[in-house]
C-alpha positions as a Markdown table, in Angstrom:
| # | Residue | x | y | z |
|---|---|---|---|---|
| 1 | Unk | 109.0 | 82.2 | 114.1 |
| 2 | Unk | 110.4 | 84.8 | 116.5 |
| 3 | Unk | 113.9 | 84.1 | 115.9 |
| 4 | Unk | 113.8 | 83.8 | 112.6 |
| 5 | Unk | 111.8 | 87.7 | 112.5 |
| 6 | Unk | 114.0 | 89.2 | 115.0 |
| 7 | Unk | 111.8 | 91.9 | 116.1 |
| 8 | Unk | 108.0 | 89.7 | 116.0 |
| 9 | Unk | 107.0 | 87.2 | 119.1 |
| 10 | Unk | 103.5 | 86.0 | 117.5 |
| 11 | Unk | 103.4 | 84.1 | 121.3 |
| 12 | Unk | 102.9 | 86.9 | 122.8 |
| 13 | Unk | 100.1 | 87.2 | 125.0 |
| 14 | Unk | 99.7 | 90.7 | 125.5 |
| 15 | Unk | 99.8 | 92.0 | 122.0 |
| 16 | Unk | 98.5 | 90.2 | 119.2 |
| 17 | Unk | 100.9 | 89.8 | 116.1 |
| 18 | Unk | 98.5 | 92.8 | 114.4 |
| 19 | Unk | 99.0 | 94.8 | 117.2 |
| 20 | Unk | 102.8 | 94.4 | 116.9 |
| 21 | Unk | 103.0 | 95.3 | 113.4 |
| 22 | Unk | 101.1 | 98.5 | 113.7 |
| 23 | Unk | 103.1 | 99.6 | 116.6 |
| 24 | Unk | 106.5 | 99.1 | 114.5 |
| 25 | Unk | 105.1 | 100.1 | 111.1 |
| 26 | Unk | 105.5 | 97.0 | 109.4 |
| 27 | Unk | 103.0 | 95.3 | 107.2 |
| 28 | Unk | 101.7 | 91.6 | 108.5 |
| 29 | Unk | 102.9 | 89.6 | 105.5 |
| 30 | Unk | 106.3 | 90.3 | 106.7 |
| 31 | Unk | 106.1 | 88.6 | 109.7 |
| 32 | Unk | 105.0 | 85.2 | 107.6 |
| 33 | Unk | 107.6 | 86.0 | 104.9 |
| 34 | Unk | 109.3 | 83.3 | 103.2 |
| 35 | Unk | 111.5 | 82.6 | 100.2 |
| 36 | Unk | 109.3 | 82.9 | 97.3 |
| 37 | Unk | 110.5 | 79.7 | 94.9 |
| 38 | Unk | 112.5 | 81.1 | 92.2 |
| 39 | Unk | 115.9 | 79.1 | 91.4 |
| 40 | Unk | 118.9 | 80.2 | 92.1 |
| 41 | Unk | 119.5 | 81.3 | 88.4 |
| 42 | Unk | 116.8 | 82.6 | 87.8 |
| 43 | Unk | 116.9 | 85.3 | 91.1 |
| 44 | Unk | 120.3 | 85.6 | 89.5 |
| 45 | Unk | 119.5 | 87.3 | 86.5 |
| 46 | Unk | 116.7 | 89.5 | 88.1 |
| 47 | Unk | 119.3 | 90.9 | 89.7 |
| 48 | Unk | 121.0 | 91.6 | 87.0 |
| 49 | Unk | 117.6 | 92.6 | 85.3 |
| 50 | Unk | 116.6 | 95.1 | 88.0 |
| 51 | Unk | 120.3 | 96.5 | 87.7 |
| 52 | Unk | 120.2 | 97.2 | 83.7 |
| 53 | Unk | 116.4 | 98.6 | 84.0 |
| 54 | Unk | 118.1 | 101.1 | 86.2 |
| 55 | Unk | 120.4 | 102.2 | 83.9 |
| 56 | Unk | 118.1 | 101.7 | 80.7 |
| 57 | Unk | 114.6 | 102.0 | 81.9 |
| 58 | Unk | 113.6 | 102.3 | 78.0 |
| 59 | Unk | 114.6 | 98.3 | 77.2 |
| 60 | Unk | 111.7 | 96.2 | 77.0 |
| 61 | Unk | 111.4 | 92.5 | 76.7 |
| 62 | Unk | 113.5 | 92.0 | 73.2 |
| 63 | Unk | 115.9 | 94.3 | 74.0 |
| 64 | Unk | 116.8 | 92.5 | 77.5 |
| 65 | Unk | 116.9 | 89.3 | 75.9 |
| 66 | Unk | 120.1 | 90.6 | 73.4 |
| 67 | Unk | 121.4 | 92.3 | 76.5 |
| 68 | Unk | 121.4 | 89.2 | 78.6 |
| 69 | Unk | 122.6 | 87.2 | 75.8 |
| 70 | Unk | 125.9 | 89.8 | 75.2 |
| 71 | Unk | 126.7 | 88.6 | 79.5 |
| 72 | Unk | 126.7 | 85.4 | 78.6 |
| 73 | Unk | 123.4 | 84.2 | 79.6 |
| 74 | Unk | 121.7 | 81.6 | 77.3 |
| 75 | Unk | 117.6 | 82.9 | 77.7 |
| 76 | Unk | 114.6 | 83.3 | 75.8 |
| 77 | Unk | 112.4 | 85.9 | 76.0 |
| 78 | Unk | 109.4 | 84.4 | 77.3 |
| 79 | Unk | 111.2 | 83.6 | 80.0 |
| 80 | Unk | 113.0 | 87.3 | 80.5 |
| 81 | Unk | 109.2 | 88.5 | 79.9 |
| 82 | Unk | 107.8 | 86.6 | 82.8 |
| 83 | Unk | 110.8 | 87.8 | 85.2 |
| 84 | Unk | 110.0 | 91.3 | 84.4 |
| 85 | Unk | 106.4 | 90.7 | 84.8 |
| 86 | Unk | 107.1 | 89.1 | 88.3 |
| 87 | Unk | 109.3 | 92.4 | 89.3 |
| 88 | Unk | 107.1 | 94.2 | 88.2 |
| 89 | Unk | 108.9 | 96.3 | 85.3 |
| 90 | Unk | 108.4 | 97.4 | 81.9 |
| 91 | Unk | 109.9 | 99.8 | 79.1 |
| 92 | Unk | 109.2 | 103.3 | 79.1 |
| 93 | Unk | 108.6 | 103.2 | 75.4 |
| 94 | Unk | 105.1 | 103.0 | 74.8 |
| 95 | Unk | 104.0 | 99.9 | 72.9 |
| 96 | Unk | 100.8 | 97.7 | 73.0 |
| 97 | Unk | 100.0 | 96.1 | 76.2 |
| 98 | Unk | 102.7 | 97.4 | 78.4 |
| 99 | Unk | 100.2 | 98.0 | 81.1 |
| 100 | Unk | 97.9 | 94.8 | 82.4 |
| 101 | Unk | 95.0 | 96.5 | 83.7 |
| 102 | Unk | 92.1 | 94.9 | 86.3 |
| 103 | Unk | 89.4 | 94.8 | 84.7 |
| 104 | Unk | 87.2 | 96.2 | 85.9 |
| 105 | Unk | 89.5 | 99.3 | 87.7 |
| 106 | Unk | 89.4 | 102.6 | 86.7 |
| 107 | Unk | 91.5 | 104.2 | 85.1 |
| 108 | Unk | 92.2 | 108.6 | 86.0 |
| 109 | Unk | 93.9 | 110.8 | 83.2 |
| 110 | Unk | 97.2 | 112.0 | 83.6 |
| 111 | Unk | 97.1 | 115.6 | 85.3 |
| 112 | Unk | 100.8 | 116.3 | 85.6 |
| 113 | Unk | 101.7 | 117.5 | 81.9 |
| 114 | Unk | 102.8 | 120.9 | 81.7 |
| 115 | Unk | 102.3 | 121.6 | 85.5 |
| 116 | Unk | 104.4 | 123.3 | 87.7 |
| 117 | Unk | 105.2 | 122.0 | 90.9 |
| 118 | Unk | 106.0 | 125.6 | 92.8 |
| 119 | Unk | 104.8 | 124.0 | 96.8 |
| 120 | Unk | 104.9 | 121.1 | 99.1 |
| 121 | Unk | 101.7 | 119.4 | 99.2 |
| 122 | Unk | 100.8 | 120.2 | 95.9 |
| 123 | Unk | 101.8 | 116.5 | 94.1 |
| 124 | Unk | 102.4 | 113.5 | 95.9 |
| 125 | Unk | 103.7 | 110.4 | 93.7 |
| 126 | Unk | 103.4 | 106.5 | 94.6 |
| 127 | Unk | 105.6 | 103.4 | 93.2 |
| 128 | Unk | 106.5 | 99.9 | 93.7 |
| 129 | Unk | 110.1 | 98.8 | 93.6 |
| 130 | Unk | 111.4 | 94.9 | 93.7 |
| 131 | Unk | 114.1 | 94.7 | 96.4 |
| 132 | Unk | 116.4 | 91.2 | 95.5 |
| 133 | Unk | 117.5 | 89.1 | 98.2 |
| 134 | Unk | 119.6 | 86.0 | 98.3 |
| 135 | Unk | 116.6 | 83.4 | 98.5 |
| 136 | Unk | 113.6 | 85.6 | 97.2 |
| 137 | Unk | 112.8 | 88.8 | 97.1 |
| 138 | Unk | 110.5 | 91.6 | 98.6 |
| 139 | Unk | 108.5 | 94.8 | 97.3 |
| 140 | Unk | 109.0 | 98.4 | 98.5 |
| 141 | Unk | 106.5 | 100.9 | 97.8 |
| 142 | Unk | 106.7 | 104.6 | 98.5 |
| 143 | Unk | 105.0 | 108.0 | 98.8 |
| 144 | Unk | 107.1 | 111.1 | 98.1 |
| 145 | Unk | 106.2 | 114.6 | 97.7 |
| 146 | Unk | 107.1 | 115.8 | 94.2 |
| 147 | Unk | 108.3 | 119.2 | 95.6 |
| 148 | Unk | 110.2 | 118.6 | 98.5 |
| 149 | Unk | 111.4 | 114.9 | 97.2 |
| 150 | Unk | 111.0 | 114.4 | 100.3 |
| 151 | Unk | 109.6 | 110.0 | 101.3 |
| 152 | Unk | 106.9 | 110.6 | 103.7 |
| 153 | Unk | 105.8 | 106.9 | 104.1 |
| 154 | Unk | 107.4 | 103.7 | 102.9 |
| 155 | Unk | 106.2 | 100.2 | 103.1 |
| 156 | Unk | 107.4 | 96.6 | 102.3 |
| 157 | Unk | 105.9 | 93.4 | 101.5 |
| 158 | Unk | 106.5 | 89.9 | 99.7 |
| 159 | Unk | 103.5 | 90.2 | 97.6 |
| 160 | Unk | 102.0 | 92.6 | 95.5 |
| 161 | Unk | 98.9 | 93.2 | 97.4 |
| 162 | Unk | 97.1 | 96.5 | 97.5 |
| 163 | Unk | 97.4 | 96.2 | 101.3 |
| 164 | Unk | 100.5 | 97.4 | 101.8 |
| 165 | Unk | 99.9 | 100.7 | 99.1 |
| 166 | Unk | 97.2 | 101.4 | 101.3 |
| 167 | Unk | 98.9 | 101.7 | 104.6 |
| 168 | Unk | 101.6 | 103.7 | 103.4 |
| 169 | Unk | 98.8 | 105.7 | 101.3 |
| 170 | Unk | 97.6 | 106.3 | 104.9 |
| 171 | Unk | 100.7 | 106.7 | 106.7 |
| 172 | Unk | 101.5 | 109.6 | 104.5 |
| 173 | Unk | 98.5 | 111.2 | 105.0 |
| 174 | Unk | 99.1 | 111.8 | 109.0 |
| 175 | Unk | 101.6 | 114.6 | 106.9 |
| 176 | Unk | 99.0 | 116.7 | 105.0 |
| 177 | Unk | 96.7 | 116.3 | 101.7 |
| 178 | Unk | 97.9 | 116.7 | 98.4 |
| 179 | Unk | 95.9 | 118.8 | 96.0 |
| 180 | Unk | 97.0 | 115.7 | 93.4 |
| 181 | Unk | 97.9 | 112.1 | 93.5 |
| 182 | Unk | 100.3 | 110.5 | 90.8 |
| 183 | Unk | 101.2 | 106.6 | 90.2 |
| 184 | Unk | 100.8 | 103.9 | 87.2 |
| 185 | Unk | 98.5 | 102.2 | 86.2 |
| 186 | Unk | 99.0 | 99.4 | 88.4 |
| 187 | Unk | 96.4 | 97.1 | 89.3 |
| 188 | Unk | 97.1 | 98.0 | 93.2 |
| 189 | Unk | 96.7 | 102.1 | 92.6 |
| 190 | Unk | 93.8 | 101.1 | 90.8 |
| 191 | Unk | 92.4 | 99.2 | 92.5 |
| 192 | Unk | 88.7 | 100.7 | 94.7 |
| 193 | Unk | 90.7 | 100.3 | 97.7 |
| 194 | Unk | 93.2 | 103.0 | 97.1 |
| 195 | Unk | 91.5 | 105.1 | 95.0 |
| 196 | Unk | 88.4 | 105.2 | 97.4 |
| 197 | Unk | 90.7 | 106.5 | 99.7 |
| 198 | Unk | 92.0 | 109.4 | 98.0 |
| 199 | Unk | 88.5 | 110.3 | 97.0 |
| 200 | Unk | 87.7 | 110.2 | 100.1 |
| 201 | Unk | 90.2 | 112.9 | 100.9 |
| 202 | Unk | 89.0 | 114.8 | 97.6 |
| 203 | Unk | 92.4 | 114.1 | 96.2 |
| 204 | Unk | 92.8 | 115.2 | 92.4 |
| 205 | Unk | 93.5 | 111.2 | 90.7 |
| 206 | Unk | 96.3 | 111.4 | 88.5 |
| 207 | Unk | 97.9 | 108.3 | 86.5 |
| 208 | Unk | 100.5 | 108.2 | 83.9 |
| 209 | Unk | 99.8 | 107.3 | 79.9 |
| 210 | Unk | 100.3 | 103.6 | 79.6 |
| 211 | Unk | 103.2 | 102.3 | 78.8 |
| 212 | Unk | 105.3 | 105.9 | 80.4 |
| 213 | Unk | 106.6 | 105.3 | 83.1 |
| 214 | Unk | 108.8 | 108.6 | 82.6 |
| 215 | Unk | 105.4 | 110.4 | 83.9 |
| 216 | Unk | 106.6 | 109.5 | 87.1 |
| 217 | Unk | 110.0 | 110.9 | 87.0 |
| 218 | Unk | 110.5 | 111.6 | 90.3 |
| 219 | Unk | 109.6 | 108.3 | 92.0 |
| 220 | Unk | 111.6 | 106.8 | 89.6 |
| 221 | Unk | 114.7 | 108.7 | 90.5 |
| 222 | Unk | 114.5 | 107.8 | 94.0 |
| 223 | Unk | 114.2 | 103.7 | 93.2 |
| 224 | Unk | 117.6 | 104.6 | 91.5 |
| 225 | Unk | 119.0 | 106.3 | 94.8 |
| 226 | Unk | 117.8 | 104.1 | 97.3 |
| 227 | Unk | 119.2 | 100.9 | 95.3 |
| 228 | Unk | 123.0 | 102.7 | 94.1 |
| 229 | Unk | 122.8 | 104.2 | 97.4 |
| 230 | Unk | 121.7 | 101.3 | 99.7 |
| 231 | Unk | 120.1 | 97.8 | 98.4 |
| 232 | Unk | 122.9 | 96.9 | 96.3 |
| 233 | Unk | 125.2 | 98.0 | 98.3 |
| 234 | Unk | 124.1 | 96.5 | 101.3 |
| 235 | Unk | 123.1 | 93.1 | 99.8 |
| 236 | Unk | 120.8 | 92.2 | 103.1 |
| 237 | Unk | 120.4 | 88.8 | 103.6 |
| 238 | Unk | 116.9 | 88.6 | 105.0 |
| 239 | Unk | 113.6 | 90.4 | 105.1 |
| 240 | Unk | 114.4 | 91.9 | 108.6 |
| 241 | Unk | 117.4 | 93.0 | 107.8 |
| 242 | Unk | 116.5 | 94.8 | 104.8 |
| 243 | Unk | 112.9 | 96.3 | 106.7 |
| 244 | Unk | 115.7 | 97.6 | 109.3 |
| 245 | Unk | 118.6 | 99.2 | 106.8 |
| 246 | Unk | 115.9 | 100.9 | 105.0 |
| 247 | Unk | 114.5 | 102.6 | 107.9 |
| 248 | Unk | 117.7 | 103.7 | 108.5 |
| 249 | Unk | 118.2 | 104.8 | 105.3 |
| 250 | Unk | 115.2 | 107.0 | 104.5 |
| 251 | Unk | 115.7 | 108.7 | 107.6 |
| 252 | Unk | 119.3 | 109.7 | 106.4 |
| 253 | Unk | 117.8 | 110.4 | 102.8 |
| 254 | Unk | 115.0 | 113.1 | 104.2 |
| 255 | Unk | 116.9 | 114.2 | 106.8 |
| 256 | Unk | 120.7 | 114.7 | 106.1 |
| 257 | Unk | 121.0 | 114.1 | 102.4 |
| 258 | Unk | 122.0 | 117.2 | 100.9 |
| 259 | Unk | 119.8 | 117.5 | 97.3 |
| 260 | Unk | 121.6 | 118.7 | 94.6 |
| 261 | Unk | 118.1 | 119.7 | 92.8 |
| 262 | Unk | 116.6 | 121.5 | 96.5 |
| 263 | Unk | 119.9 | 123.9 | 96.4 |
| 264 | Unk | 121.8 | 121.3 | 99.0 |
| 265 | Unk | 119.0 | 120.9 | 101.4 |
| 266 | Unk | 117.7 | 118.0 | 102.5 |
| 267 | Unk | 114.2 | 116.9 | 101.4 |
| 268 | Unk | 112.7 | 117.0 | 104.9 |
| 269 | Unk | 113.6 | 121.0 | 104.8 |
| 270 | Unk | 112.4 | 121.8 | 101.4 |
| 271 | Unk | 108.9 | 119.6 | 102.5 |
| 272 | Unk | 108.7 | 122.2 | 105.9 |
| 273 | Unk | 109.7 | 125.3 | 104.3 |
| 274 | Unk | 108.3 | 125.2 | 100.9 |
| 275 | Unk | 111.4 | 126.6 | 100.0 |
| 276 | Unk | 113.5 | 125.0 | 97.0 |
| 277 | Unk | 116.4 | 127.6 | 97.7 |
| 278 | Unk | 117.7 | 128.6 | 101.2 |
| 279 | Unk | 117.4 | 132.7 | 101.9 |
């Protein structure tokens, strides 16, 4: 187990393997991640899902299917349907059902239309991301400041569990408290769990119209960055390696990244200043 982790020794008699993760920032699934069984074709053409998505976040199910089909790939689109379902994805374009609810969850209006965002602090946005790798695949959620762009927490995991939202929901919140909290519809950021939180907090709920996933511009923007910028190229082999390059990555992207929107600055020094432009 250690040697296939790298940086875990669950023998360890000192610190327990909870212990571990909280002093390194990881969540515990990690450390008992595993391949999940998809074949070899079919994390193929996720990949090359994820990639089009990207570049066409407005194609749903039928729309992927031709697309596939014009690569050469013989698929149906049940089958291209319960890919994106497993990644996690869906059109922007609203339609019925885009969104699979819990029942039973809550679900907050969207506050965000028509707002200006004029501070740091003021909006904070949370997404989930599916991160390929060569024998499975992992999730990456994040917590970004709408302002400042800048990614105050960042968590992965090879499930989507609410667990992991919720530590980097909490991570974030050693930076401040924002006056509003945007995400989808999920089922995680639904979920009592993370919304007891920010209620707890008396954080505004905010959640964008079903089946928009352009509500959450921002956020979206920055799955495109980190994956042209990093993921794909990169191509990291294994859990640990990708849990490593990343931190290494959002530390460049908040600290020396100049943002073409923040007037070259990097989101770190938009986040401390509240400035947008530099004086």
């Amino acid at each position: 187990m250690a040697e296939r982790r790298g940086w875990i020794d669950p023998s360890d008699r000192h610190l327990s393997v909870r212990r571990q993760c909280a002093l390194l920032g990881l969540h515990r699934s990690n450390v008992y991640y595993a391949a999940i069984p998809e074949s070899v074709e079919n994390l193929a053409l996720m990949r090359l899902i994820d990639e089009e998505y990207l570049r066409h976040p407005f194609l749903g199910s039928r729309r992927m299917v031709l697309w596939l089909q014009s690569q050469g790939h013989v698929v149906n689109r049940k089958k291209v349907q319960r890919l994106l379902g497993i990644m996690g994805l869906q059109g922007i374009a609203p339609g019925p059902r885009t969104t699979v609810r819990a029942v039973g969850h809550k679900v907050y209006p969207y506050l965000l239309r028509g707002v200006e965002i004029t501070r740091p602090n003021q909006v904070w946005a949370c997404d989930i991301t599916y991160v390929p790798l060569p024998r499975g695949y992992l999730y990456l959620t994040a917590v970004m400041d709408w302002f400042s762009r800048c990614v105050l927490s960042w968590k992965l995991s090879n499930s989507l569990d609410v667990e992991f939202c919720c530590e980097a929901l909490d991570e974030a919140l050693s930076y401040g408290r924002p006056e509003i909290f945007n995400t989808d519809q999920g089922s995680q950021f639904t979920s009592r769990e993370f919304t007891g939180r920010l209620a707890a907090e008396s954080i505004a709920i905010s959640m964008d119209g079903k089946g928009r996933a352009i509500d959450n511009v921002m956020i979206e923007r920055l799955w495109r960055t980190v994956k042209d910028e990093n993921i794909y190229l990169k191509e990291y082999a294994t859990g640990a390696d990708c849990h490593q390059g990343l931190k290494a990555y959002f530390t460049y992207y908040c600290h020396e990244r100049p943002h073409q929107g923040l007037s070259n600055q990097t989101p770190w020094h938009a986040f401390q200043t509240g400035r947008t432009h530099p004086r």
